[in-house]
C-alpha positions as CSV (number, residue, x, y, z in Angstrom):
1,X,99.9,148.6,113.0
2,X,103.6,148.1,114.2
3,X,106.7,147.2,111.5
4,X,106.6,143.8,113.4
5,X,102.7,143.4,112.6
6,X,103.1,144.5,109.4
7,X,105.9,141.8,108.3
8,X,104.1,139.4,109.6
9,X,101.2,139.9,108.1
10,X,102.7,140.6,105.1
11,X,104.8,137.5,105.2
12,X,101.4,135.4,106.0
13,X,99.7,137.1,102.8
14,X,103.2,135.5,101.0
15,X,102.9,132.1,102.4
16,X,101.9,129.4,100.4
17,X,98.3,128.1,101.6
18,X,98.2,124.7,102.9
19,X,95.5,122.0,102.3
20,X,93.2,121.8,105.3
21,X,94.1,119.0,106.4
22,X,97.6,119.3,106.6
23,X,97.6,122.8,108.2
24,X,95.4,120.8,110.6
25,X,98.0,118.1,111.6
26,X,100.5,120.3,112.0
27,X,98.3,122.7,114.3
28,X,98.3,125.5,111.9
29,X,94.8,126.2,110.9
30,X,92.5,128.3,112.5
31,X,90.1,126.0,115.0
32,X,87.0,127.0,117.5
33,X,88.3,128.0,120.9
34,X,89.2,125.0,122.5
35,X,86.5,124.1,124.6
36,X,86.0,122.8,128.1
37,X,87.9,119.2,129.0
38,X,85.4,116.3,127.5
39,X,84.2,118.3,124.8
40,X,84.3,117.9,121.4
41,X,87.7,118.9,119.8
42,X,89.7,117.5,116.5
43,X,91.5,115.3,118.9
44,X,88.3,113.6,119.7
45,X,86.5,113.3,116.7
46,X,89.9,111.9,114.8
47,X,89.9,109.3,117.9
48,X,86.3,108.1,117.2
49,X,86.9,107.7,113.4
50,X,89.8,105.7,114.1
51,X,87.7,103.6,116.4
52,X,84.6,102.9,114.0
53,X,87.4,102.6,111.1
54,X,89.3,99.6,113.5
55,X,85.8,98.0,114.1
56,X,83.9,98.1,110.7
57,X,86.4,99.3,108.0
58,X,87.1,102.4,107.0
59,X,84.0,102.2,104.5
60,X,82.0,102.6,107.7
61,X,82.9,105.8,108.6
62,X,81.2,108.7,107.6
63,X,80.9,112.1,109.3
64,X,77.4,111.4,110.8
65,X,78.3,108.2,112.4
66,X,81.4,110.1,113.5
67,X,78.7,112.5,115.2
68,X,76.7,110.3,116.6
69,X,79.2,108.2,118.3
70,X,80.2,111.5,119.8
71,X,76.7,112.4,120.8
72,X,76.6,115.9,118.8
73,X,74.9,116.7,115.5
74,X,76.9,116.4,112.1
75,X,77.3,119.7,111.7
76,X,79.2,120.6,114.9
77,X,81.8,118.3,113.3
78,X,82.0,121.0,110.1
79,X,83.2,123.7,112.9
80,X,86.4,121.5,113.1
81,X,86.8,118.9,110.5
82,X,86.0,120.6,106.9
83,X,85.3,117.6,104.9
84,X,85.7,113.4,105.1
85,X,88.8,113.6,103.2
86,X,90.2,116.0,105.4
87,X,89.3,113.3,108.4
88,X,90.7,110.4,106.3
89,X,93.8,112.3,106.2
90,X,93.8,113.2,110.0
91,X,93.2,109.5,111.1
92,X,96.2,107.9,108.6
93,X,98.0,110.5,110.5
94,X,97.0,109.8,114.0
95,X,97.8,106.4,113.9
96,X,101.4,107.1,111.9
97,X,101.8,109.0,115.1
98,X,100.8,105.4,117.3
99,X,104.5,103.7,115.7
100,X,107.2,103.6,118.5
101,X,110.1,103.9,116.1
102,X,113.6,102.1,116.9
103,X,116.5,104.6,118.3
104,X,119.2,104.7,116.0
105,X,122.4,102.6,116.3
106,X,125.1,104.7,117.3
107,X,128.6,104.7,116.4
108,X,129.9,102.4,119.7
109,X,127.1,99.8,118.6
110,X,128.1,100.0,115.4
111,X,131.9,99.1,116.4
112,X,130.5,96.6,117.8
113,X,128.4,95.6,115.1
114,X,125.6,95.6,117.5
115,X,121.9,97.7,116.9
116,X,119.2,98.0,119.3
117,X,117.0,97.9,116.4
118,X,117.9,94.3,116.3
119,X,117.6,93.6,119.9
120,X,121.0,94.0,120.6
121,X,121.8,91.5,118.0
122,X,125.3,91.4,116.0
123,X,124.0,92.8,112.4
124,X,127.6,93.5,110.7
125,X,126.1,97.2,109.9
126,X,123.7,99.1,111.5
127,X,121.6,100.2,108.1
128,X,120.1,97.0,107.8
129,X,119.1,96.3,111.4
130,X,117.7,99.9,111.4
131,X,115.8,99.1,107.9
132,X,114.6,96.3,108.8
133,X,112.9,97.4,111.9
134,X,111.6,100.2,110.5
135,X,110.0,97.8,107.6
136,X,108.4,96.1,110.1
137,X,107.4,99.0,112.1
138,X,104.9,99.5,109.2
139,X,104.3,96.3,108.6
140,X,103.0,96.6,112.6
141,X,100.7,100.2,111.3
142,X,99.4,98.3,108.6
143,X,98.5,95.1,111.2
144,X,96.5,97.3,113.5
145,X,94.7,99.5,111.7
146,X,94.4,97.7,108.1
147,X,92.0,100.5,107.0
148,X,94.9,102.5,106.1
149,X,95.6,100.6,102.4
150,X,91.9,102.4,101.6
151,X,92.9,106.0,102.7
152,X,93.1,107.8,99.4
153,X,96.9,109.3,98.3
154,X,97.1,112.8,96.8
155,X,100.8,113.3,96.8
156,X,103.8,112.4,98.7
157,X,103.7,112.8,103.0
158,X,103.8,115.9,104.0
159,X,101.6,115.2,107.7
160,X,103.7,115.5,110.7
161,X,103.6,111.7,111.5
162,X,104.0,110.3,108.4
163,X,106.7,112.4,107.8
164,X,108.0,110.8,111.0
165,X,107.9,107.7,109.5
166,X,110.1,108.9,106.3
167,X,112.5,110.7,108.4
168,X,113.4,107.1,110.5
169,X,113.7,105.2,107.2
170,X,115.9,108.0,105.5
171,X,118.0,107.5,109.3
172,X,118.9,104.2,108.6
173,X,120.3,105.3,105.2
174,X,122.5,108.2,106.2
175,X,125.6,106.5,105.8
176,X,124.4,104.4,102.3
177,X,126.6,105.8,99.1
178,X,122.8,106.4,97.6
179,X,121.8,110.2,96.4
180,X,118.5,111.7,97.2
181,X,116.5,109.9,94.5
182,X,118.0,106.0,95.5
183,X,117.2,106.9,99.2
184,X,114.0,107.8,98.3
185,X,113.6,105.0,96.4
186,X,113.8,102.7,98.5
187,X,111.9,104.2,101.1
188,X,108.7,104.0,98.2
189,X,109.9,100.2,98.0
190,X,109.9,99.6,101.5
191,X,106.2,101.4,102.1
192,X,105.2,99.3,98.9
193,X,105.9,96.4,100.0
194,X,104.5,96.9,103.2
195,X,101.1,98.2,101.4
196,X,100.7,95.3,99.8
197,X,101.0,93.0,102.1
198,X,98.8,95.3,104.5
199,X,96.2,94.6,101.5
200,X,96.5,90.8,101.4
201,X,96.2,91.0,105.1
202,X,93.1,92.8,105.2
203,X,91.0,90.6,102.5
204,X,92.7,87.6,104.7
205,X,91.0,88.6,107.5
206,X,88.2,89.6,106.0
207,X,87.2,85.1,105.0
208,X,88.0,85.9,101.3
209,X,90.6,82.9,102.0
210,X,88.3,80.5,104.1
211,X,88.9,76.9,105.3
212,X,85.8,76.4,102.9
213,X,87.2,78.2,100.4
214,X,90.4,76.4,100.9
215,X,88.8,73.0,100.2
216,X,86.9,73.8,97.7
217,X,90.2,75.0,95.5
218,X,91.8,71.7,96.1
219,X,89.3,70.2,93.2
220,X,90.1,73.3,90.9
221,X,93.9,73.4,91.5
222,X,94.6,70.5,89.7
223,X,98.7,69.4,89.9
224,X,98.0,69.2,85.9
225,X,97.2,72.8,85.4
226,X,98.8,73.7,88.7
227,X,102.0,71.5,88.9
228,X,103.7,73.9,91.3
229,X,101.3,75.9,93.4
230,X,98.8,72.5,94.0
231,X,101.4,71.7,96.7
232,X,101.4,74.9,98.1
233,X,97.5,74.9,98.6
234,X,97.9,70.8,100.1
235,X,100.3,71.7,102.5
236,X,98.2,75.3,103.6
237,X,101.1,77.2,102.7
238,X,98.7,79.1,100.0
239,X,96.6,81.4,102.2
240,X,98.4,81.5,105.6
241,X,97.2,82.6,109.4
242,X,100.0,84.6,110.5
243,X,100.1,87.7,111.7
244,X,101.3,90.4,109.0
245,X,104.4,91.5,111.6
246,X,105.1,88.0,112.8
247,X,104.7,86.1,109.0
248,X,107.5,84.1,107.3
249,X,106.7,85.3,104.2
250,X,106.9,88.8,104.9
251,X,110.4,88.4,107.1
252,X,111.6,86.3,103.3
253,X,110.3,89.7,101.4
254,X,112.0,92.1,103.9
255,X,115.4,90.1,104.0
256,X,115.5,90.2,100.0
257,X,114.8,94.0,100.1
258,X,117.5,94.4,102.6
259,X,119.3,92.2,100.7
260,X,119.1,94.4,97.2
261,X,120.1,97.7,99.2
262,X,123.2,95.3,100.6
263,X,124.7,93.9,97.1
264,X,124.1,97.9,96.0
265,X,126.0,99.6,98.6
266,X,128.5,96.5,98.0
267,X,128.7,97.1,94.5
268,X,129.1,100.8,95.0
269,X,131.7,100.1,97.6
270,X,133.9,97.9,95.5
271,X,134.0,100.3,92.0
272,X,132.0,98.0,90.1
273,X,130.5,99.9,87.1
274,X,126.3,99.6,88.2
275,X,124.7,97.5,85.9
276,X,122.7,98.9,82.4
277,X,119.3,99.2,83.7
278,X,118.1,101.4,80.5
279,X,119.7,99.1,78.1
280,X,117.3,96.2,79.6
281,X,114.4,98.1,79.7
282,X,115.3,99.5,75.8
283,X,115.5,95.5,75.2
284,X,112.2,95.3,76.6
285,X,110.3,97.6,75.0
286,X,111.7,96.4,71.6
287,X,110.6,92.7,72.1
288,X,107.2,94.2,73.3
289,X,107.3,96.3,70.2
290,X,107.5,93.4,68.2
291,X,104.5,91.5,69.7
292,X,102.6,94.7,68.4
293,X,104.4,95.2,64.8
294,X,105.9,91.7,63.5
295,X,103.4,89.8,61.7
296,X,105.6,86.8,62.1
297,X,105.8,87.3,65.7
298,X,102.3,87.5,66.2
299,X,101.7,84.5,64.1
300,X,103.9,82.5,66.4
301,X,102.7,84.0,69.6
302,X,98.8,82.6,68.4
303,X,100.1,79.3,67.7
304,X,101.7,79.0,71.1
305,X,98.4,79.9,71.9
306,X,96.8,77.7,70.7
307,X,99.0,75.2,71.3
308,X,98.4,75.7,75.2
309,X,94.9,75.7,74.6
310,X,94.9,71.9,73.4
311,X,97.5,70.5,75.4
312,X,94.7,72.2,78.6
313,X,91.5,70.5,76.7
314,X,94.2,67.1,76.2
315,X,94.9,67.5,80.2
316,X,90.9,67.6,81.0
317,X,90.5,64.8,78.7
318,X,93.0,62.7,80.7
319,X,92.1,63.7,83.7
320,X,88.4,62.9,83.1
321,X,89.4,59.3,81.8
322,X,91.4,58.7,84.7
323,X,88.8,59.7,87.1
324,X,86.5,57.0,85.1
325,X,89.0,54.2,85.3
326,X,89.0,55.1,89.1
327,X,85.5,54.7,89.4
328,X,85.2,51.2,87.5
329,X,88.6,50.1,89.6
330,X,86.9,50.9,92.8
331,X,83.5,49.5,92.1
332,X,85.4,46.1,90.8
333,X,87.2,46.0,94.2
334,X,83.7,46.5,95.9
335,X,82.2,43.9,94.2
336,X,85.2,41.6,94.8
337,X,85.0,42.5,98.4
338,X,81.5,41.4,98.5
339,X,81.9,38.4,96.9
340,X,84.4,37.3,99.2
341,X,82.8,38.2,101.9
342,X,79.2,35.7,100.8
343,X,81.9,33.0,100.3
């Protein structure tokens, strides 16, 4: 063995071992010679996963209906793929890699106050144009392939697309007066907002919000027990058709992220001391420490209690009456109608 082979090997011994699945992604772990065009390969079976996941959910897949989609036995799939997780991981990867991420604004845009992740739009500062499309690049991932909320996390991204992803949101912040944790941050805001409404959007779609559904709520969501939201679910604003990329609710969210980041990088900008975040949370804590420890406290909280509990039994009651009267008003007015009517 050479000095050169040796190092290597010696420096490959010394390397910290990656999970499969990553070493995979990146194209570091060991595969079976690649075989002839058309045969079966990562590539491929990654592809078909992603296919039956798009079609049935990702609780459909499974290595032998990856297989057999394929046309080969479950066990030629082993030679490549070492375990399900390690194809879960591999198709949230894949379709990361799908995202056509905005170029970043460059400093004659930015003089201009213009960035092409806005569509050439005036933005006053390219940060938030280039946050805001890369929120709803995601929000575009999560649209497509909605499967993805399901793929199980075991740590932060460390796959070469999803990295991707992180790298374009931590673009957009370059210039923001935030360290490594804030930046951060808000990148795990960004993706959690995104995830959730990737969630919501996949039980949508799934009828858990039917027209039926729909309907049948108006009877339950009573404006006595529901002063505020019974208007929402009259006027259909409850349970919404849009498309997760294209819905109003998600461009309010995003704006009021963007928003936050701007009135921080404001505040930091202007010398304003930040505000006490642990003395609110310390405030917290000691009025949720009470709830536990004040007798007093807990005394009062079960009479407001209870108190909500009759004025909800007092709110049935009236309703119920009401509904009564109703019924005698209508079936005088009936009557009425059909005695004037023999006249």
């Amino acid at each position: 063995m050479s000095v050169r082979e040796d190092e290597r090997a010696m420096s490959d011994d010394d390397a910290p071992a990656l999970p499969h699945a990553v070493a995979l992604a990146w194209g570091l772990a060991a595969r079976p010679q690649r075989p002839p065009r058309g045969e079966l390969s990562t590539e491929r079976i990654v592809e078909a996963a992603v296919q039956i996941a798009d079609a049935e959910g990702l609780a459909a897949v499974s290595m032998s209906k990856v297989a057999t989609s394929l046309g080969y036995t479950t066990m030629s799939l082993y030679r490549y793929v070492t375990s399900k997780d390690d194809l879960l991981e591999l198709m949230a990867d894949a379709v990361q890699g799908e995202a056509v991420l905005p170029p970043a604004a460059d400093a004659e845009d930015l003089a201009r106050g213009v960035d092409p992740g806005a569509s050439g739009a005036p933005d006053g500062g390219g940060w938030r144009s280039e946050l805001r499309a890369w929120l709803l690049t995601l929000a575009g991932i999560f649209e497509a392939h909605p499967w993805i909320t399901e793929v199980p996390i075991s740590g932060p991204p460390v796959t070469p697309n999803a990295l991707r992803i992180v790298e374009h949101g931590l673009r957009a912040l370059r210039d923001a007066p935030f360290d490594d944790e804030e930046k951060i941050g808000v990148i795990l805001m960004g993706t959690n907002l995104m995830t959730g409404y990737g969630v919501v959007e996949q039980r949508l779609k799934r009828g858990d919000a039917s027209s039926d559904v729909g309907a049948a709520m108006l009877e339950l969501v009573t404006p006595e027990q529901f002063p505020y939201l019974r208007p929402l679910f009259e006027r259909g604003s409850y349970a919404g058709t849009d498309d997760l990329d294209t819905s109003p609710e998600l461009e309010f969210a995003v704006e009021r992220v963007l928003d936050g980041v701007a009135h921080l990088i404001a505040t930091r900008a202007s010398g304003e001391p930040p505000a006490n975040e642990a003395d609110d949370v310390a405030a917290e804590n000691r009025r949720t420490q009470l709830y536990r420890t004040d007798k007093k406290v807990r005394e009062a909280a079960k009479r407001r209690r209870e108190a909500e509990k009759k004025l909800r039994e007092e709110l049935k009651r009236e309703r119920d009456v009401v509904r009564e009267a109703e019924k005698k008003l209508l079936e005088a007015e009936r009557k009425a109608a059909e005695q004037a009517a023999k006249v």
